[in-house]
C-alpha positions as CSV (number, residue, x, y, z in Angstrom):
1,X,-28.5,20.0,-5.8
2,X,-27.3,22.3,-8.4
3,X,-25.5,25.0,-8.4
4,X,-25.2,28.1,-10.8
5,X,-22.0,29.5,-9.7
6,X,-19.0,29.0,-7.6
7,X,-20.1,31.1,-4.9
8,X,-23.1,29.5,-5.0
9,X,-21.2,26.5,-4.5
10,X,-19.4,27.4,-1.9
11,X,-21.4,29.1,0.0
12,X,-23.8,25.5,0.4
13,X,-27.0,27.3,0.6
14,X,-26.1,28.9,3.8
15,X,-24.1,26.0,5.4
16,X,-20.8,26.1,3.7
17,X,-18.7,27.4,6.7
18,X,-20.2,24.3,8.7
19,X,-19.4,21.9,5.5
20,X,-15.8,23.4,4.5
21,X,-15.2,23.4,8.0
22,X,-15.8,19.2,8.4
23,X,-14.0,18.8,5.1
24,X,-10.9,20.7,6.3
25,X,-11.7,18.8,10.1
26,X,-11.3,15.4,7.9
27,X,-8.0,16.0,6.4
28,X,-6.3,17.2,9.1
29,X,-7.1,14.4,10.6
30,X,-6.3,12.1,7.7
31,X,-2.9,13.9,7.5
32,X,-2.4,14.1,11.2
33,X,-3.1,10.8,10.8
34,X,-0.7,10.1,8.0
35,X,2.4,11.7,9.4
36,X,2.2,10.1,12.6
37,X,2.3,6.4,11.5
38,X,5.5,7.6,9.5
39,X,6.8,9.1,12.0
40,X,6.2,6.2,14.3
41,X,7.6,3.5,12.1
42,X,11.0,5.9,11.4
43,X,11.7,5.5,15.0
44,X,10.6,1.7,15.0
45,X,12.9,0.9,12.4
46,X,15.9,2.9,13.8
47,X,15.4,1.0,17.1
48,X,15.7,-2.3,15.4
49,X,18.7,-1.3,13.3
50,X,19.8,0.0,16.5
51,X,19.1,-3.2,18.5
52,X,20.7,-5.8,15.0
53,X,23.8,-3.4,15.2
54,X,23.9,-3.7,19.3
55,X,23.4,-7.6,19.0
56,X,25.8,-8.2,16.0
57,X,28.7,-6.2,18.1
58,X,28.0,-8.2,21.3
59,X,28.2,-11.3,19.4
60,X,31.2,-10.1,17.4
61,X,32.9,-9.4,20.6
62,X,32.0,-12.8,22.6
63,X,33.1,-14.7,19.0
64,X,36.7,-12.8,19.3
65,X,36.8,-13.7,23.1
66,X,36.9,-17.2,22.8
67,X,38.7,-17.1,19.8
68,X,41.7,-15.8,21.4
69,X,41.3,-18.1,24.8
């Protein structure tokens, strides 16, 4: 399909509200999408660092324990 303007263009022959609307559906969802997983994997990782950090103290502290005994 060809178009002679912009308008034209946008407008889709009558449907553009219908196909700007899907495209701008798409990427939010996309994006939604997007930031979620980032989001998601932030907090994954700071509970492991979390979790290391708990595990190397615990292990520092039993190692000084019998150290000293």
């Amino acid at each position: 399909m060809q178009f002679d303007s912009l308008a034209e263009f946008v407008a889709m022959g009558g449907h553009g509200l219908y196909v700007w609307m899907a495209y701008g559906a798409t990427l939010a969802v996309l994006l939604g999408s997007t930031i979620a997983l980032r989001v998601a994997r932030r907090k994954q990782m700071l509970e492991l660092r979390w979790a290391a950090d708990q595990q190397d103290a615990s292990t520092t502290t039993e190692t000084q324990g019998t150290s000293g005994a």
